[in-house]
Each structure stands twice: as C-alpha cells, then as structure tokens.
N, C-alpha and C positions, 0 to 999 in steps of 0.2 A: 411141620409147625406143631409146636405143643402148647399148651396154656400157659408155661411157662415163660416163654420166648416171643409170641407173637399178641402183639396189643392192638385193643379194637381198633386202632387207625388200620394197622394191614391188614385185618379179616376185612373190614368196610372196603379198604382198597381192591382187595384181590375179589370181593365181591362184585365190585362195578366190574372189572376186567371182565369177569366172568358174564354179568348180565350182554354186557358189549361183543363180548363172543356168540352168545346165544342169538341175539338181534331177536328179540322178544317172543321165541319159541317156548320161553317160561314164565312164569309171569310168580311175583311175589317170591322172588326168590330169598333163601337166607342158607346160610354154611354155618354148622357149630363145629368147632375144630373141639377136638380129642385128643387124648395122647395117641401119636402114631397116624390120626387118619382125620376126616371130616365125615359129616351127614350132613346129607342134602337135604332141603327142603322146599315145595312148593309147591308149583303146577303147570300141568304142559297138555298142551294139546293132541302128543302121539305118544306113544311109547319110543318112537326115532326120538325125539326132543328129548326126553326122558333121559336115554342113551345120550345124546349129543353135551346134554347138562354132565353127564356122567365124567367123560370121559375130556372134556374140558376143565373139569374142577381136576380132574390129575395134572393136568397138566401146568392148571394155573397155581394149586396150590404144592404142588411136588409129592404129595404123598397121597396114599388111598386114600379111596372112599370106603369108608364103613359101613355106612347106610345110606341108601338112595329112598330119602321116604318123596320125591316128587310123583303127585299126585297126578295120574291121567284125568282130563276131562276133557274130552275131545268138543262133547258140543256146550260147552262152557265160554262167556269170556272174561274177563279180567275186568275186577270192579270199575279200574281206572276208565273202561270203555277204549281202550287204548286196543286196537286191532292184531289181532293176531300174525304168523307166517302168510 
C-alpha cells in the first residue's frame, strides 16, 4: 500500500481487521501507511501483544512494518475502561 493507491476507507478498513485480530490486546490503535511499509501505533499490555500487533499488520496490510511505535504499558488500562486480554 502506498499513499498513492490506498484511501482512508482501506486504511480505516484494514485497521478494524486488524483491531478484530488483536481482540483487544491493543488498545487505541492507528496505522500510518508510507511508501513501502506502515507504522504502528498505540498500546498494549505485553511486549507478546506488541509482537502479535506486529506481525498481524503484515499480514493484514501485505507489506512491512517500518516502525512499531506500540507503546508497552502493562499496568495501564484503556481510557475506554474497556477490559483488557
């Protein structure tokens, strides 16, 4: 996906995919696509979740990850009050 080619409807899409994969091991999630790749961004509970966000947005969006800025905070929760893993 490049900036070119991909419009906020498919980022916003492949972002839900993505949240739905996670099953709320991240919470505030968002993807900025780049040329060639994505950045992560967020928060999660392990550094596992972290990875699992990781290696999920390859999969969802077909191309690397550039930067994985998902933020550990294990004993944190999500403003939503929305329960964790």
């Amino acid at each position: 996906m490049s900036d070119t080619t991909s419009s906020e409807a498919d980022v916003e899409q492949a972002e839900v995919l993505l949240r739905n994969r996670l099953r709320g091991r991240v919470w505030e999630l968002r993807v900025v696509v780049l040329e060639g790749g994505v950045v992560l961004r967020g928060y999660a509970f392990s550094y596992h979740a972290k990875q699992l966000a990781q290696h999920a947005a390859m999969r969802v969006f077909a191309v690397p990850v550039r930067l994985n800025e998902i933020q550990v905070r294990p004993l944190e929760w999500p403003e939503s009050g929305e329960p964790g893993p």
